[in-house]
Backbone atoms as SQL, in Angstrom:
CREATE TABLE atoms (id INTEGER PRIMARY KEY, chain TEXT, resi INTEGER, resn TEXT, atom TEXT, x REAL, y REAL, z REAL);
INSERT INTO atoms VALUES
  (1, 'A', 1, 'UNK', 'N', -44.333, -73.662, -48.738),
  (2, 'A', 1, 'UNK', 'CA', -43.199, -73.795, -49.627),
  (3, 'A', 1, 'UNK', 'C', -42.148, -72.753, -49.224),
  (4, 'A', 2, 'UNK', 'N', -40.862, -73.195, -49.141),
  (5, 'A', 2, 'UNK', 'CA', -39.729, -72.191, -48.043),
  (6, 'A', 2, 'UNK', 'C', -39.253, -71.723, -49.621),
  (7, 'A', 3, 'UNK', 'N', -38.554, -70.202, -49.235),
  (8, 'A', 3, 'UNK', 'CA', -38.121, -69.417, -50.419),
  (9, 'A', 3, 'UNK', 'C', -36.988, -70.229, -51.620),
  (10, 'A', 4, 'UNK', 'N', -36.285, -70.905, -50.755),
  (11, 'A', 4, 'UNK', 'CA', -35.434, -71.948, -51.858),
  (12, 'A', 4, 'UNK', 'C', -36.228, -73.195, -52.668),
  (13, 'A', 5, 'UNK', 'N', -37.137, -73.407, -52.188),
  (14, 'A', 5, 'UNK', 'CA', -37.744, -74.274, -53.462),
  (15, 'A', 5, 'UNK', 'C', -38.504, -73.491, -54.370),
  (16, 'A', 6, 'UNK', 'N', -39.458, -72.335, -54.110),
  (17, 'A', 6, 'UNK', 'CA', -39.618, -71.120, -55.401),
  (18, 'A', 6, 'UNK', 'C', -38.763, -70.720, -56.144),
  (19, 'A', 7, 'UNK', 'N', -37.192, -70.744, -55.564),
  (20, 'A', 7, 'UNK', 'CA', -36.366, -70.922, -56.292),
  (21, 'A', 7, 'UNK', 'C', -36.084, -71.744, -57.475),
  (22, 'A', 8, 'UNK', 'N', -35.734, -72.867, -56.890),
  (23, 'A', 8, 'UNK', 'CA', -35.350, -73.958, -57.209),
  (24, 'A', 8, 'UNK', 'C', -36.734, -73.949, -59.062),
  (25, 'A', 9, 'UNK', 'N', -37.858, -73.881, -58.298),
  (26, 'A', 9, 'UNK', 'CA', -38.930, -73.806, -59.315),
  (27, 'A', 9, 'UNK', 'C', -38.364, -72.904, -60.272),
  (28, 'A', 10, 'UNK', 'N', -37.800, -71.528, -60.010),
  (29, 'A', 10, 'UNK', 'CA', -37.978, -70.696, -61.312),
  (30, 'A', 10, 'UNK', 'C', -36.386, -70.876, -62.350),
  (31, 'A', 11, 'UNK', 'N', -35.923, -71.568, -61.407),
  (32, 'A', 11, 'UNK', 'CA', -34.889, -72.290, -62.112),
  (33, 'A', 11, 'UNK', 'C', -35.043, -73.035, -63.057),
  (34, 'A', 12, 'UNK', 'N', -36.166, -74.070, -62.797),
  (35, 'A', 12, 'UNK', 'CA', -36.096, -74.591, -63.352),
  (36, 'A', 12, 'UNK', 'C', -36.072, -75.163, -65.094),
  (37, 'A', 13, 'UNK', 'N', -35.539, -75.404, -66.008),
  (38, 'A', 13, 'UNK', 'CA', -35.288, -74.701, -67.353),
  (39, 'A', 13, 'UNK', 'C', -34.575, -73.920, -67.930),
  (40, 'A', 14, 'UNK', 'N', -34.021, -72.920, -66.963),
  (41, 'A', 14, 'UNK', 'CA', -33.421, -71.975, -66.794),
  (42, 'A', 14, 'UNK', 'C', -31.453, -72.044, -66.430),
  (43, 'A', 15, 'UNK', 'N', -31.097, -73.282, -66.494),
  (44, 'A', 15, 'UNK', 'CA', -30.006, -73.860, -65.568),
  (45, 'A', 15, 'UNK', 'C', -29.018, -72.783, -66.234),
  (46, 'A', 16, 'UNK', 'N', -28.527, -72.882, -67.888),
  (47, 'A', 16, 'UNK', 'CA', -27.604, -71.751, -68.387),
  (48, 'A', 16, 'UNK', 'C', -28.025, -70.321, -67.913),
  (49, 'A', 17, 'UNK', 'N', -28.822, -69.943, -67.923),
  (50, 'A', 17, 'UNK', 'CA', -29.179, -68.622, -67.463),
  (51, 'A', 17, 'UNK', 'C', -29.259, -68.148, -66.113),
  (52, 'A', 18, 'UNK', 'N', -29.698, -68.972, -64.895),
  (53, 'A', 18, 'UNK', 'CA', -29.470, -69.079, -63.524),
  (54, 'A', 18, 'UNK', 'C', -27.358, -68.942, -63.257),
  (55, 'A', 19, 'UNK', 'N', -26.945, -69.740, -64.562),
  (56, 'A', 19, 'UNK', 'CA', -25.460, -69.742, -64.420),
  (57, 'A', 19, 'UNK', 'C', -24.856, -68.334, -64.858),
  (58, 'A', 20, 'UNK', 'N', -25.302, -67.351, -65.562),
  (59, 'A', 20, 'UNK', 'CA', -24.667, -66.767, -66.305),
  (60, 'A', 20, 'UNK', 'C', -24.896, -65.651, -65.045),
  (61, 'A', 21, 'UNK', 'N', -26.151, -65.391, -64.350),
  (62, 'A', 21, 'UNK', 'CA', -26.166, -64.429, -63.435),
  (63, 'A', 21, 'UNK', 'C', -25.837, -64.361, -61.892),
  (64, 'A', 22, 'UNK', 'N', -25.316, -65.873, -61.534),
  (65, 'A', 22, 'UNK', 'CA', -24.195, -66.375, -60.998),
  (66, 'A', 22, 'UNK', 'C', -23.218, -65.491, -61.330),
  (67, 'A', 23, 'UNK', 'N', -22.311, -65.955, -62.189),
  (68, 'A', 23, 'UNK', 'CA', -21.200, -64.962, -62.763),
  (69, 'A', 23, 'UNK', 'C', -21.243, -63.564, -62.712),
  (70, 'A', 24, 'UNK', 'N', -22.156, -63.288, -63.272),
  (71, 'A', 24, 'UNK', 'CA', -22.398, -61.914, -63.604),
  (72, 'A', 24, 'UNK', 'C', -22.261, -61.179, -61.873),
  (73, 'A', 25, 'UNK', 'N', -23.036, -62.032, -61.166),
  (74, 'A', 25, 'UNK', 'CA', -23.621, -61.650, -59.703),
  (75, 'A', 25, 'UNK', 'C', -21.679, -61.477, -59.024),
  (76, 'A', 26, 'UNK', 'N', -21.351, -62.458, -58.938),
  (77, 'A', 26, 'UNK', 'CA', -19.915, -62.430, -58.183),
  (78, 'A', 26, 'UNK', 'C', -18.796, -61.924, -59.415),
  (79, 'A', 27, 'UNK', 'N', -18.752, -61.330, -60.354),
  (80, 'A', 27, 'UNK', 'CA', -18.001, -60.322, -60.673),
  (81, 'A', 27, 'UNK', 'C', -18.292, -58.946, -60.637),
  (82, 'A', 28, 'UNK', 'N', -19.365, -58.388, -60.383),
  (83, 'A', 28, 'UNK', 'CA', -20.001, -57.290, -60.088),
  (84, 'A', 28, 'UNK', 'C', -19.217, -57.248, -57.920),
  (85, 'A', 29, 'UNK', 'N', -19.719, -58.725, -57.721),
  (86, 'A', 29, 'UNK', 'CA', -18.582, -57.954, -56.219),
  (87, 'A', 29, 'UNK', 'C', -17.504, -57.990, -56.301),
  (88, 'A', 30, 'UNK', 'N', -16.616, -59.031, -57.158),
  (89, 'A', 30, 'UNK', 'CA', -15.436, -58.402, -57.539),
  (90, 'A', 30, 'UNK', 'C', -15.070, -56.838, -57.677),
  (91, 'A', 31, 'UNK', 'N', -15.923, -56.568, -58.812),
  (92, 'A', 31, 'UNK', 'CA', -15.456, -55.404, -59.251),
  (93, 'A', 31, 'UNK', 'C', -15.545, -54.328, -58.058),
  (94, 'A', 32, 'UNK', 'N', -16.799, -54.356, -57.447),
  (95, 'A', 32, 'UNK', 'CA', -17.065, -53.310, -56.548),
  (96, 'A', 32, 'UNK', 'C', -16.207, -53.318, -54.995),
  (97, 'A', 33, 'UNK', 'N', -15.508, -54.529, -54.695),
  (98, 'A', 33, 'UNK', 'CA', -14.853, -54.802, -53.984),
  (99, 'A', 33, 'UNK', 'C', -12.951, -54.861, -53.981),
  (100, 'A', 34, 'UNK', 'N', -12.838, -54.316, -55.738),
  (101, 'A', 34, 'UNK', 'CA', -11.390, -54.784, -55.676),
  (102, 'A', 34, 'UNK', 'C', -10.720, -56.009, -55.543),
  (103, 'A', 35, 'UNK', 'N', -11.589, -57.197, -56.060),
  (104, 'A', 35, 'UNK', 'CA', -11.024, -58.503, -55.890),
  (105, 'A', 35, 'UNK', 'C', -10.530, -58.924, -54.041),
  (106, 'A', 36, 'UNK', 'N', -11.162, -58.165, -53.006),
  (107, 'A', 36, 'UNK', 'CA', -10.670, -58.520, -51.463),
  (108, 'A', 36, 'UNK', 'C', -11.285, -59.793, -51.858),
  (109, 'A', 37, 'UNK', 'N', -12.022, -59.999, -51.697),
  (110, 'A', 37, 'UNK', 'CA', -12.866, -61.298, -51.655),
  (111, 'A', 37, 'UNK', 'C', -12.882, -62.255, -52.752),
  (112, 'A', 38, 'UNK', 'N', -11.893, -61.980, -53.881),
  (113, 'A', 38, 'UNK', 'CA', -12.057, -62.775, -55.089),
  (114, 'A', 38, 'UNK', 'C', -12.008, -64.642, -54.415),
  (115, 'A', 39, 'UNK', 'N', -11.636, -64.730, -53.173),
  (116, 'A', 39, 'UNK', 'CA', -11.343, -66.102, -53.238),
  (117, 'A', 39, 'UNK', 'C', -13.009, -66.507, -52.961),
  (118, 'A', 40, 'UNK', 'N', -13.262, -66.014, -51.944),
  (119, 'A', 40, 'UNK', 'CA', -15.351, -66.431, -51.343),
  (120, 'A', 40, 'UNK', 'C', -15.983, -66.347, -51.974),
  (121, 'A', 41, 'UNK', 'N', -15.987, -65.506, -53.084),
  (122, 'A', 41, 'UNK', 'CA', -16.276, -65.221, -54.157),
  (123, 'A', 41, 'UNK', 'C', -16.542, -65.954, -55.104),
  (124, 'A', 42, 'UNK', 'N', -15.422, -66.815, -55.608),
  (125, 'A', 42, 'UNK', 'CA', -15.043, -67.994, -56.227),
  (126, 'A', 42, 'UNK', 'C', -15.893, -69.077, -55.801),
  (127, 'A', 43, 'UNK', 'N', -15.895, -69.419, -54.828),
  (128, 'A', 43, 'UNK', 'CA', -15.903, -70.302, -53.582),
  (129, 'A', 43, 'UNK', 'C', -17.858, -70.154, -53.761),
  (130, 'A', 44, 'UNK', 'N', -18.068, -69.027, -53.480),
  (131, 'A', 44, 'UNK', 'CA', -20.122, -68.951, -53.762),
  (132, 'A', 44, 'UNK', 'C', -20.895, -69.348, -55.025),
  (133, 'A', 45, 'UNK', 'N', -19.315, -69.208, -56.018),
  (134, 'A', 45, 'UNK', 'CA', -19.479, -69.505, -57.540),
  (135, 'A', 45, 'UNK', 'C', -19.816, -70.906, -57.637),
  (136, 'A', 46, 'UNK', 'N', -19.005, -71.262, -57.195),
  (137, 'A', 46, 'UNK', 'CA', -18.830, -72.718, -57.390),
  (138, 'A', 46, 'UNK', 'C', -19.863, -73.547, -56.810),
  (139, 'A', 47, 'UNK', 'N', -20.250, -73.258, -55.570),
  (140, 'A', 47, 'UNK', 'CA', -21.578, -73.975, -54.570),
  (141, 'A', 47, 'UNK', 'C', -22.555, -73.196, -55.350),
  (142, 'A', 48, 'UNK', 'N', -23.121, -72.333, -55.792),
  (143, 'A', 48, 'UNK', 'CA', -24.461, -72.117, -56.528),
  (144, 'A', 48, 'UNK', 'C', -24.500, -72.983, -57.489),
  (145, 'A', 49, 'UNK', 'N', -23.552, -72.770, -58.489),
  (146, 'A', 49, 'UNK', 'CA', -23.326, -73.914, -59.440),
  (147, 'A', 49, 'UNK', 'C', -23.581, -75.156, -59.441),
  (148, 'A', 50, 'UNK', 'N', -22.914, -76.262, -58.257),
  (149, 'A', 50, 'UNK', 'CA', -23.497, -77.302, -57.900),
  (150, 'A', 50, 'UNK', 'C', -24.705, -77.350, -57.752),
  (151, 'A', 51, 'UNK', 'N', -25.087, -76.588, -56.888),
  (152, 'A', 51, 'UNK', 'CA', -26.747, -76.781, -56.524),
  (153, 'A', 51, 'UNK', 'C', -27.892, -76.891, -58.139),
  (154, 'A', 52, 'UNK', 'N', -27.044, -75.601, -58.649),
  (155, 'A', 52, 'UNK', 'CA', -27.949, -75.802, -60.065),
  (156, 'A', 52, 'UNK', 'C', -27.797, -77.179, -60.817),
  (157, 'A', 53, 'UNK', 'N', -26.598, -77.779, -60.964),
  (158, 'A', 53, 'UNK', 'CA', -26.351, -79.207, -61.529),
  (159, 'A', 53, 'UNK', 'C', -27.463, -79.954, -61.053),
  (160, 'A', 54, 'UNK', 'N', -27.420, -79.768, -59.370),
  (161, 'A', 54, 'UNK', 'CA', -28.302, -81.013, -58.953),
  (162, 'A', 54, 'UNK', 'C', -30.193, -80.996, -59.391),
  (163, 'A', 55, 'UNK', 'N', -30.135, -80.192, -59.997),
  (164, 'A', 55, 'UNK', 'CA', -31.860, -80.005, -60.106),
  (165, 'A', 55, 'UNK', 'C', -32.050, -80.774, -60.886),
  (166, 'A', 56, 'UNK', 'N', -33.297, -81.602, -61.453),
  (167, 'A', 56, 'UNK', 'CA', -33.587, -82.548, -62.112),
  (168, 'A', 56, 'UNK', 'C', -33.832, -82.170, -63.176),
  (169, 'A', 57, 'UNK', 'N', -33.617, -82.537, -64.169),
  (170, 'A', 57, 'UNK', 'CA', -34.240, -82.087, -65.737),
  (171, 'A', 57, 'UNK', 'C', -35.658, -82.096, -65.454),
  (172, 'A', 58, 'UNK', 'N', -35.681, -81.085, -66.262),
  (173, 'A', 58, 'UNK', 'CA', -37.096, -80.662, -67.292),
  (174, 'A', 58, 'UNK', 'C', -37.589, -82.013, -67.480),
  (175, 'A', 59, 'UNK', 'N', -39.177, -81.596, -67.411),
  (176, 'A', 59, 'UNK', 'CA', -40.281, -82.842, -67.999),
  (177, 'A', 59, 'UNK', 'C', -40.463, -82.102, -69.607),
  (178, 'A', 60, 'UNK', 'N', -40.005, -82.481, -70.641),
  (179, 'A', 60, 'UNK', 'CA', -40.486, -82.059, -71.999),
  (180, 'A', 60, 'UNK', 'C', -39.365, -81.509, -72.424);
């Protein structure tokens, strides 16, 4: 099992909360970076995000 589907697993259930430390994760490099990177930044936001959409619901 490759490290992104253990992922994917501890995600799972988890989709608001996987999102919030997303955020949390790329404003912390904001901050520590001075917004240089606010656009890639944005940009990593957004593709983690998707990926979390695509996971399948919960059984229960």
């Amino acid at each position: 099992m490759s490290m992104l589907d253990k992922l994917k697993g501890m995600m799972k259930g988890h989709e608001d909360t996987a999102r919030q430390g997303v955020e949390k994760a790329g404003d912390a490099v904001d901050e520590k970076t001075g917004n240089k990177y606010q656009s890639q930044v944005d940009t990593a936001q957004q593709k983690a995000d998707e990926q979390i959409d695509r996971q399948p619901p919960t059984d229960g």
